[in-house]
ZAPA-505807 format. One record per residue (C-alpha): z, x, y; chain; residue in one letter. Coordinates in nm, 2 decimals. Layout:
+--------+--------+--------+--------+---------+
:      z :      x :      y : cadena : residuo :
+--------+--------+--------+--------+---------+
:      Z :      X :      Y :      A :       A :
...
+--------+--------+--------+--------+---------+
***
This chain:
+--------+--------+--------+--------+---------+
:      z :      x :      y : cadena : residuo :
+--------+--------+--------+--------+---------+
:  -0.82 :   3.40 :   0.72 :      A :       X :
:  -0.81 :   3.43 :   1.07 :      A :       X :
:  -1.04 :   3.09 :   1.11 :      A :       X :
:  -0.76 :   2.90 :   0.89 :      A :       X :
:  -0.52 :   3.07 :   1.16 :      A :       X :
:  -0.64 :   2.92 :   1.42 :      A :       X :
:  -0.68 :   2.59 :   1.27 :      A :       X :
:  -0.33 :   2.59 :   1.20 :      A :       X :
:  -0.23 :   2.66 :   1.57 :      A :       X :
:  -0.46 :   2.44 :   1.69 :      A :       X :
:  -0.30 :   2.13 :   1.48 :      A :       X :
:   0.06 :   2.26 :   1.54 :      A :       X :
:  -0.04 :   2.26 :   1.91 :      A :       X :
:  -0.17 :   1.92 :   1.89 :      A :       X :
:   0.15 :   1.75 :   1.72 :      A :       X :
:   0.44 :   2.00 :   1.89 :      A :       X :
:   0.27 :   1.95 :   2.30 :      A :       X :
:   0.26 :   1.57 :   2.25 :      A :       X :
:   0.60 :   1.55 :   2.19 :      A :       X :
:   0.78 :   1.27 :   2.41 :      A :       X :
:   1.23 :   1.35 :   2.52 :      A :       X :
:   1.31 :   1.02 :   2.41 :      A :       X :
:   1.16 :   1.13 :   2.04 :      A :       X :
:   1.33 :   1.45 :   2.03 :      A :       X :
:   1.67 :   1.30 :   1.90 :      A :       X :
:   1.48 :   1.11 :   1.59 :      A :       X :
:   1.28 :   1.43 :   1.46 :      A :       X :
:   1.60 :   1.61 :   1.47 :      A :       X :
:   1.80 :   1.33 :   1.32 :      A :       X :
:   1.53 :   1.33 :   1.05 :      A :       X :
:   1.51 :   1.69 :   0.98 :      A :       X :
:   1.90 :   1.71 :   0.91 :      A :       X :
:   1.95 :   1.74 :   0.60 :      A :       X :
:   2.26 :   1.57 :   0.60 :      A :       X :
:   2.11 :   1.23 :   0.74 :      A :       X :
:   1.93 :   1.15 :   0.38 :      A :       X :
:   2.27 :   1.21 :   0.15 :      A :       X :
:   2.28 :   0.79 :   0.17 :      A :       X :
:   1.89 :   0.81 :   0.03 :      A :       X :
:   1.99 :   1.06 :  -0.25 :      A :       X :
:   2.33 :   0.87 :  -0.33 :      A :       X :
:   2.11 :   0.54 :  -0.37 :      A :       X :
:   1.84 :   0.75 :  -0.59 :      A :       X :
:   2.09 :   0.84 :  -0.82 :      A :       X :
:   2.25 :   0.50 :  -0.83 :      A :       X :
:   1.90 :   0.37 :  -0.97 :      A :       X :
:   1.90 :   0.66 :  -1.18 :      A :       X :
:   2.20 :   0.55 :  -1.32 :      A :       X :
:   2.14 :   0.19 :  -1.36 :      A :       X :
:   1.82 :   0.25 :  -1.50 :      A :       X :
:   1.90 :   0.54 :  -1.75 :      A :       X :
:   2.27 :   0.55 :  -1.84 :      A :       X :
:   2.23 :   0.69 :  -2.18 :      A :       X :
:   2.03 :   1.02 :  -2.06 :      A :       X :
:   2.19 :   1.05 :  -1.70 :      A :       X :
:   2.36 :   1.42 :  -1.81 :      A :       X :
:   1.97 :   1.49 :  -1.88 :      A :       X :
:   1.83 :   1.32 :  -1.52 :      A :       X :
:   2.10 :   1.50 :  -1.32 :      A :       X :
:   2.00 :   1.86 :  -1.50 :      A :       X :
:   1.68 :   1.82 :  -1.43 :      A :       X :
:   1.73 :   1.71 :  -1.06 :      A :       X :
:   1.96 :   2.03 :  -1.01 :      A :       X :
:   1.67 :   2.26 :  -1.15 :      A :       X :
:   1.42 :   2.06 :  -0.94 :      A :       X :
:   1.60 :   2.13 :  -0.64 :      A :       X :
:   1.69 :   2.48 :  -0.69 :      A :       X :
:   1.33 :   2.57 :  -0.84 :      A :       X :
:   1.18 :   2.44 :  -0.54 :      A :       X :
:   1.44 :   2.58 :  -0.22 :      A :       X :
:   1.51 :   2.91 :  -0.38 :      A :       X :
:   1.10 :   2.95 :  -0.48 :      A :       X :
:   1.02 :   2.86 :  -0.09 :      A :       X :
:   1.24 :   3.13 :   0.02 :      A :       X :
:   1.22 :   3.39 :  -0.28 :      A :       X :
:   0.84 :   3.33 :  -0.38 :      A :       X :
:   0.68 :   3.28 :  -0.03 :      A :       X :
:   0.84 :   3.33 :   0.27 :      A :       X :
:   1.01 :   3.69 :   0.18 :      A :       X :
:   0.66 :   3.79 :   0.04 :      A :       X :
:   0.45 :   3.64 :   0.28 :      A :       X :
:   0.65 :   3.70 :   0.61 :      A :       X :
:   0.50 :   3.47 :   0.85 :      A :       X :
:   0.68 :   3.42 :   1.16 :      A :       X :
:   0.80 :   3.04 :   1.25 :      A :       X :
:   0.55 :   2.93 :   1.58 :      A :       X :
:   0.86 :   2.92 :   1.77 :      A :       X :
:   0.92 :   3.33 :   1.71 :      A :       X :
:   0.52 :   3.42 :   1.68 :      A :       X :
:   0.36 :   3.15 :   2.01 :      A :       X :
:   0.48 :   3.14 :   2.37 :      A :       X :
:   0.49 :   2.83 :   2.57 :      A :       X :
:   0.57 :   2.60 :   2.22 :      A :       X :
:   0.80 :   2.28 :   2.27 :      A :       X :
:   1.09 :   2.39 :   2.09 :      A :       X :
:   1.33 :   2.13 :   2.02 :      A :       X :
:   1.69 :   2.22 :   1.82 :      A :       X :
:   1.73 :   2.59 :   1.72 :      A :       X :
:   1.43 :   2.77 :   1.54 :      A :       X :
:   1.62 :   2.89 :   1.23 :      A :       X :
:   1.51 :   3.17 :   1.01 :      A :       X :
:   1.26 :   3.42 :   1.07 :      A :       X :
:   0.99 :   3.31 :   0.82 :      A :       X :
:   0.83 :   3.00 :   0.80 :      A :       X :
:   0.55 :   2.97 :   0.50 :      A :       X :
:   0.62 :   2.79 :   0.35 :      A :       X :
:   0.89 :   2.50 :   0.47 :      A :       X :
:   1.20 :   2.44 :   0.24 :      A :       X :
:   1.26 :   2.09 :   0.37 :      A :       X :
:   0.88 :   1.99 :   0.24 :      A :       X :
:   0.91 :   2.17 :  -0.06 :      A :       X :
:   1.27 :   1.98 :  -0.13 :      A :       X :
:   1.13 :   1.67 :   0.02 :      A :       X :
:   0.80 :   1.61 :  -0.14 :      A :       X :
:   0.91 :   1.80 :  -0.50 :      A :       X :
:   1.23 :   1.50 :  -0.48 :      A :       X :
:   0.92 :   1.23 :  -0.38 :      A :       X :
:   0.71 :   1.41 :  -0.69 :      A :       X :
:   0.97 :   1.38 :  -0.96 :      A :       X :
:   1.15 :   1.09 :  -0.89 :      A :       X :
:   0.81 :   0.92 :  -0.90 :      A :       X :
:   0.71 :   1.06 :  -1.23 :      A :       X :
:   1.07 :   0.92 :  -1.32 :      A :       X :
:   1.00 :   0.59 :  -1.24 :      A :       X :
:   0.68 :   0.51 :  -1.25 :      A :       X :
:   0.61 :   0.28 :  -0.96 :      A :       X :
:   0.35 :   0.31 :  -0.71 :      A :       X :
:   0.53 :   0.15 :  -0.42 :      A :       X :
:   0.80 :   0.38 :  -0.46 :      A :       X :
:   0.59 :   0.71 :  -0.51 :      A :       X :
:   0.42 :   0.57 :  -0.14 :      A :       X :
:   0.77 :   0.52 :   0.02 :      A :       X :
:   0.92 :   0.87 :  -0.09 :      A :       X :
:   0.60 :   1.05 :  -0.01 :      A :       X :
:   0.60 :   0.87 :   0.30 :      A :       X :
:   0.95 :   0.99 :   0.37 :      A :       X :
:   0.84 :   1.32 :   0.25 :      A :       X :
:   0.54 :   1.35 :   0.53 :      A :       X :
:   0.77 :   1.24 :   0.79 :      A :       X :
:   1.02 :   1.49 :   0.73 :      A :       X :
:   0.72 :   1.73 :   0.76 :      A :       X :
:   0.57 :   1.60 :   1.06 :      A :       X :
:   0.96 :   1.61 :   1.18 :      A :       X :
:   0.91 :   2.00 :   1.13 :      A :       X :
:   0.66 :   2.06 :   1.33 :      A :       X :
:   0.73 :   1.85 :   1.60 :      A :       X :
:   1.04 :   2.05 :   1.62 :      A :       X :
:   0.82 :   2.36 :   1.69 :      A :       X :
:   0.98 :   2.52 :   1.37 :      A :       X :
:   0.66 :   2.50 :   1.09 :      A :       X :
:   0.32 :   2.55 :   1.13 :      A :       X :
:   0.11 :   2.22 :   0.95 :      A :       X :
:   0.00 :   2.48 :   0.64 :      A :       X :
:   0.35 :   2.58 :   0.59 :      A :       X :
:   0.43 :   2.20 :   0.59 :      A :       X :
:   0.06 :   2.14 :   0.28 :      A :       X :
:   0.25 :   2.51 :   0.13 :      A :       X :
:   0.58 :   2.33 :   0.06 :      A :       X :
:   0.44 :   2.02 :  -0.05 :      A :       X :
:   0.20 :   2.20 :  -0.29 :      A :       X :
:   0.48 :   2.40 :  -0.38 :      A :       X :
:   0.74 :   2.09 :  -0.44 :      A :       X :
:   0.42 :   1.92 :  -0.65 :      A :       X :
:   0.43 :   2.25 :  -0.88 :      A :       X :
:   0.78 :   2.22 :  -0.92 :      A :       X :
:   0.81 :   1.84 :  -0.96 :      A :       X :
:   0.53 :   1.93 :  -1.24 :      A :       X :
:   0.72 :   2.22 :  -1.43 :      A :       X :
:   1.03 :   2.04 :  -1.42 :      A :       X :
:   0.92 :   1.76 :  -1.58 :      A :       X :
:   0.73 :   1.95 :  -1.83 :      A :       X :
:   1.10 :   2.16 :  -1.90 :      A :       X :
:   1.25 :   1.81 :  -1.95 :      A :       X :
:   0.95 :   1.62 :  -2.07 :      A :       X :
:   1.09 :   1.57 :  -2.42 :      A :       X :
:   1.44 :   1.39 :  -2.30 :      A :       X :
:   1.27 :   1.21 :  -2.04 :      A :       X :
:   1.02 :   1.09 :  -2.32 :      A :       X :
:   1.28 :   0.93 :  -2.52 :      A :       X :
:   1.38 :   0.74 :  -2.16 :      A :       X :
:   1.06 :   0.57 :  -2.12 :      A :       X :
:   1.05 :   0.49 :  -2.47 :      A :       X :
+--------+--------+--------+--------+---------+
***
């Protein structure tokens, strides 16, 4: 466990030390939650043009997505596990923004994030799409750590996590959202 510890560090050091002023402003743009309510807006309007007749179904099953996966992160891991964020465990870290909460394993926004990129991709099917959203996924990840707020395993935790999630939810749903790809 300790070996994994250190390999942890060691990457989070790597990414958070390297971090340039003039990139500061993006990571923090990206890691506000607020900045991807266009994204989600157009998600649902291809949702919507795609599956009208089961939308009620869609939008229950993204509200359950989304709660299973924040209140899990926080319920499940990070009040069990206790791991202090790097930038209230490490000295001398690059901390950009505020820290936030106390605990860190494993990161809401990647489980959010990657469960969203997960489902909606089960939803639609499409290969380029599943690369953009995990793409934007990883890069709200990578936005964490560069921050100095999330260690790079609490970053693999939440995506595992939002994977599970995406998964169950599906599963939960998988009869409704049959009869939509029929």
């Amino acid at each position: 466990m300790n070996r994994l510890n250190n390999i942890d560090i060691f990457i989070f050091r790597l990414i958070n030390e390297r971090g340039f002023t003039e990139l500061d402003p993006v990571m923090l743009l990206i890691s506000n939650k607020l900045i991807w309510i266009p994204l989600y807006i157009f998600i649902l309007y291809l949702i919507t043009k795609k599956y009208k007749s089961n939308m009620l179904w869609i939008l229950l099953s993204l509200v359950v997505l989304i709660f299973a996966a924040d209140s899990g992160s926080v319920q499940l891991f990070k009040n069990i596990f206790e791991r202090l964020r790097p930038c209230h465990q490490l000295e001398e870290i690059r901390l950009v923004g505020n820290c936030g909460g106390l605990y860190s394993f494993i990161s809401s926004h990647a489980a959010n994030s990657f469960a969203i990129a997960f489902y909606i991709s089960i939803l639609f099917r499409n290969i380029k799409g599943f690369i953009l959203l995990f793409s934007w996924a990883t890069i709200i990840g990578f936005s964490r750590i560069y921050l100095g707020v999330h260690f790079p395993f609490d970053i693999v935790g939440g995506m595992l996590w939002g994977l599970f999630v995406s998964l169950l939810v599906y599963i939960l749903f998988k009869n409704k959202i049959n009869e939509i790809h029929r």
